[in-house]
C-alpha positions as CSV (number, residue, x, y, z in Angstrom):
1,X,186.3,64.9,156.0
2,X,184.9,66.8,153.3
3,X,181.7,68.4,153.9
4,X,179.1,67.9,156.3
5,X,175.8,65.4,155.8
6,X,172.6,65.3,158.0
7,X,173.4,61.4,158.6
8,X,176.4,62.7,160.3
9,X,174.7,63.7,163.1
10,X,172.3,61.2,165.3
11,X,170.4,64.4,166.5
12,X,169.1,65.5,163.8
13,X,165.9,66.5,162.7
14,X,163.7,63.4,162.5
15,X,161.7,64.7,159.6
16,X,164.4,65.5,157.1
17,X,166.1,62.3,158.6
18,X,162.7,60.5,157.2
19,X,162.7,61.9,154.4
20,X,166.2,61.5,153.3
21,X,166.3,57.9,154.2
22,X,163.0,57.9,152.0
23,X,165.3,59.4,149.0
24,X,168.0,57.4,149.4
25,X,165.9,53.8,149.5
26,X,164.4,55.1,146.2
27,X,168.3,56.1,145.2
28,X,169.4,52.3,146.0
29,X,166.3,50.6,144.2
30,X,167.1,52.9,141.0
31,X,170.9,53.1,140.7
32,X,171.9,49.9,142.0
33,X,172.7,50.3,145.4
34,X,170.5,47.0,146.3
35,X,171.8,45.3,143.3
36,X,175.4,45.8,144.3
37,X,175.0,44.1,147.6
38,X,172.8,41.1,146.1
39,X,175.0,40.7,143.5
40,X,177.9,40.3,145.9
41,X,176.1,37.5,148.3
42,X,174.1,35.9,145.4
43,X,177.7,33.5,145.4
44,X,177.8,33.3,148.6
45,X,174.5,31.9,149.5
46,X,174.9,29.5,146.5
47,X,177.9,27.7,147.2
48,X,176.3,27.5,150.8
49,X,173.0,26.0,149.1
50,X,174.8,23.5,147.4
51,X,177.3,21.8,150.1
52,X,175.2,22.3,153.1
53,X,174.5,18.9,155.0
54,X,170.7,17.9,154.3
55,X,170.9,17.8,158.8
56,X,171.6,21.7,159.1
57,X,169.0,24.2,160.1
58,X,170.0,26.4,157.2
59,X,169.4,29.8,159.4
60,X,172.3,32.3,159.4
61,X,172.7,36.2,161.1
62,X,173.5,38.9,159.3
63,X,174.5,42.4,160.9
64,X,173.9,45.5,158.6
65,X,175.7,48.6,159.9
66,X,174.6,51.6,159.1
67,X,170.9,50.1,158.4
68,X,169.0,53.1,157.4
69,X,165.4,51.6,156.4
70,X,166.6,48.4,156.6
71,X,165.7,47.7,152.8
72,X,169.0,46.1,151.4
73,X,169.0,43.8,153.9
74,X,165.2,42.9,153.9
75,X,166.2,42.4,150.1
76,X,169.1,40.3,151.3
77,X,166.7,37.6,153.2
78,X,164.5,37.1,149.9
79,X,167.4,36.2,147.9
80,X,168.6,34.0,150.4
81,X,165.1,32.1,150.9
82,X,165.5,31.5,147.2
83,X,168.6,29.3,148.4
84,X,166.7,27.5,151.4
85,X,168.7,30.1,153.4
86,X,166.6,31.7,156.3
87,X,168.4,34.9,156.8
88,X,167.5,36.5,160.2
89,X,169.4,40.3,159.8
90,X,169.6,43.0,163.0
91,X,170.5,46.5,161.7
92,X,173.0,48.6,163.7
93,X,172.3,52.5,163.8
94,X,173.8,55.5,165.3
95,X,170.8,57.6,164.4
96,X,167.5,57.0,167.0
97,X,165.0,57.9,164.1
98,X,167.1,55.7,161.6
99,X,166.3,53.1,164.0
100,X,162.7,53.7,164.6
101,X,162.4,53.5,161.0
102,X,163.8,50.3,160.4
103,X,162.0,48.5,162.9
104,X,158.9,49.9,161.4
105,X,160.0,48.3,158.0
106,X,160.3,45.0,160.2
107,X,163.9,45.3,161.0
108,X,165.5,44.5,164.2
109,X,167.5,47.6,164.9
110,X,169.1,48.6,167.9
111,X,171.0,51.5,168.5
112,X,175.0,51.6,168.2
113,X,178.5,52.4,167.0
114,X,180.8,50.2,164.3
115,X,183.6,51.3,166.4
116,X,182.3,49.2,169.4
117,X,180.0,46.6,168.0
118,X,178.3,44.1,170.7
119,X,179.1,41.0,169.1
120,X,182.4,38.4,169.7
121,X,184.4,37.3,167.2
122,X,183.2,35.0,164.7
123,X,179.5,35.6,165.7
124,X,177.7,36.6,162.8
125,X,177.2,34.8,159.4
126,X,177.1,37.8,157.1
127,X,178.2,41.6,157.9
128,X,177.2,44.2,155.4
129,X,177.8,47.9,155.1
130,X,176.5,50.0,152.5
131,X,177.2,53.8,151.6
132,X,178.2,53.3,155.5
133,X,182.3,54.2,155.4
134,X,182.2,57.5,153.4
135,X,180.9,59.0,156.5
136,X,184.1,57.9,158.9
137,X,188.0,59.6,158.4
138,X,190.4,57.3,156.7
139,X,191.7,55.6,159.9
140,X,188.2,54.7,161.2
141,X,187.2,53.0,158.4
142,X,190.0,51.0,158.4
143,X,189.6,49.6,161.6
144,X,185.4,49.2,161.3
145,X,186.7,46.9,158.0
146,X,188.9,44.9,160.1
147,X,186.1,44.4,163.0
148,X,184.1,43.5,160.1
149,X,186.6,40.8,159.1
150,X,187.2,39.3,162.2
151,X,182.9,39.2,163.2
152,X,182.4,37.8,160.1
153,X,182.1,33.7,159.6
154,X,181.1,33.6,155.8
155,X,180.8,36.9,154.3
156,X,181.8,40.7,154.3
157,X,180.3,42.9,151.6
158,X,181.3,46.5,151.7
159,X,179.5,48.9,148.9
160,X,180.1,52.9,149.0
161,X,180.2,55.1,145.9
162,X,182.7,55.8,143.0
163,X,184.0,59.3,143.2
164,X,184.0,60.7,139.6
165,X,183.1,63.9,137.9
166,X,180.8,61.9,135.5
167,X,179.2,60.3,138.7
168,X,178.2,63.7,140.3
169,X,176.7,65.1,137.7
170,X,174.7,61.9,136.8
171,X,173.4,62.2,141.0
172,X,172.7,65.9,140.3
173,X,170.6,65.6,137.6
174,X,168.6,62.5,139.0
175,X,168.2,63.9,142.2
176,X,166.2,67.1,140.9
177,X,164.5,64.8,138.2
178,X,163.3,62.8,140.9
179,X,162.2,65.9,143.1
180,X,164.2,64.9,146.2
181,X,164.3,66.9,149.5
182,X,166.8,69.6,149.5
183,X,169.0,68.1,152.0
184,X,169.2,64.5,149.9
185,X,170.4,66.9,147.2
186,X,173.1,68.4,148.8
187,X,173.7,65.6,150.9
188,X,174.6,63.3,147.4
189,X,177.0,65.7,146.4
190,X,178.8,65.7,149.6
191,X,179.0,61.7,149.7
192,X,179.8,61.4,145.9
193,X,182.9,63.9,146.7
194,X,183.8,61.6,149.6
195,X,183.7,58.5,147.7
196,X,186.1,56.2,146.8
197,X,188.2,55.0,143.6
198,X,189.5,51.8,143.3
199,X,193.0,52.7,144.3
200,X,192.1,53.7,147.4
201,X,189.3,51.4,148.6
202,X,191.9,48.6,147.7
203,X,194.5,50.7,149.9
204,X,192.0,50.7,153.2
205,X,191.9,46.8,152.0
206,X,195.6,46.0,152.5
207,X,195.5,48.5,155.5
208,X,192.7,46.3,157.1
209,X,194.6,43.0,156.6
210,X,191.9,42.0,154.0
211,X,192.6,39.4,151.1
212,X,189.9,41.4,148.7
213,X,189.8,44.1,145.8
214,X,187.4,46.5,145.5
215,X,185.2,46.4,142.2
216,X,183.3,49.4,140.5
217,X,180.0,48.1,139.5
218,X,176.8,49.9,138.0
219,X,175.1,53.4,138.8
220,X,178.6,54.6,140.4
221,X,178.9,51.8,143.3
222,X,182.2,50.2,144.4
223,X,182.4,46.9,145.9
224,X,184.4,44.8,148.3
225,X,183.2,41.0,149.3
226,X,185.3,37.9,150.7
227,X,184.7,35.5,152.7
228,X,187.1,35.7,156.0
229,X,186.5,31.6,157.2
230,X,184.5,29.0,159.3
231,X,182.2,28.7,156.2
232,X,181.5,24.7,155.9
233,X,179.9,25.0,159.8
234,X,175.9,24.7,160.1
């Protein structure tokens, strides 16, 4: 792993934990860190919306892991209630204050690990993870995509960050523009460094048994969504 963040560890101080997750929902909403997510379901719960039978109760789960605040996938349910989707989401977070925070924001959040996620196979509509698998070595992620592939009934959408010169220095300069904390400063360095190109996010792919590619999409995101089965149910 290269460096160290504060999100790395789930004791750490719950003040610069605040305010980091603060930073980084501003970060999303700005650089396109929502929009990357959205923009990856937006299909999804459209072709749902159209073949649906008029007799289903139109409610569907969704697991975010790695919540943080909870606001991409509060953002999530709204564009799905533009679909006659009710989207009921329940964040996953190793970090207690992370937690706390989300369920603040509304979330249901419990406390917990990708690596041993309390759910059976195929028991969730939609599994997201966002700026989640820069954090875990290599092999890990691997396996937390494949989990996600085989909890997953209509959706997976993975979004991390493009690793690129032009992209750090971009973060650098927002991040003091926008007067961020001193650890979100550092702390975007360190996960712009451990990002991804598309070589090797379509590498972990392959590794995970996924039929997907990775995409690079605006404000230096990358993107992986497919749908792994069992979509026509109600």
């Amino acid at each position: 792993m290269i460096g160290r963040e504060l999100l790395d560890d789930p004791g750490a101080d719950p003040s610069a934990v605040r305010a980091e997750l603060r930073d980084i929902g501003r970060l999303n909403t700005l650089f396109g860190g929502t929009r990357a997510v959205l923009e990856a379901l937006e299909p999804v719960f459209r072709r749902s919306g159209n073949v649906e039978p008029a007799t289903c109760n139109v409610s569907w789960t969704l697991l975010d892991v790695g919540t943080g605040l909870g606001d991409i996938p509060r953002a999530a349910a709204g564009a799905a209630r533009r679909y006659g989707i009710e989207l009921r989401p329940v964040g996953i977070e190793l970090n207690p204050t992370a937690a706390r925070l989300a369920r603040s924001n509304g979330m249901r959040a419990v406390l917990g690990d990708g690596s041993a996620l309390p759910f059976a196979a195929k028991s969730v509509d939609v599994v997201i993870a966002s700026q989640v698998l820069h954090h875990l070595s290599r092999e890990r992620a691997v396996r937390w995509i494949a989990t996600f592939d085989g909890l997953a009934r209509r959706a997976v959408v993975l979004a991390d960050l493009r690793r690129s010169a032009l992209a750090i220095v971009g973060v650098w300069a927002a991040v003091r523009g926008l007067r961020m904390s001193r650890v979100t400063r550092h702390d975007a360095i360190v996960s712009l460094k451990r990002g991804y190109t598309k070589r090797e996010f379509d590498a972990m792919l392959r590794e995970a048994g996924v039929p997907a590619a990775a995409q690079y999409r605006p404000g230096f995101r990358i993107v992986a969504a497919w749908s792994p089965g069992d979509r026509g149910q109600c």
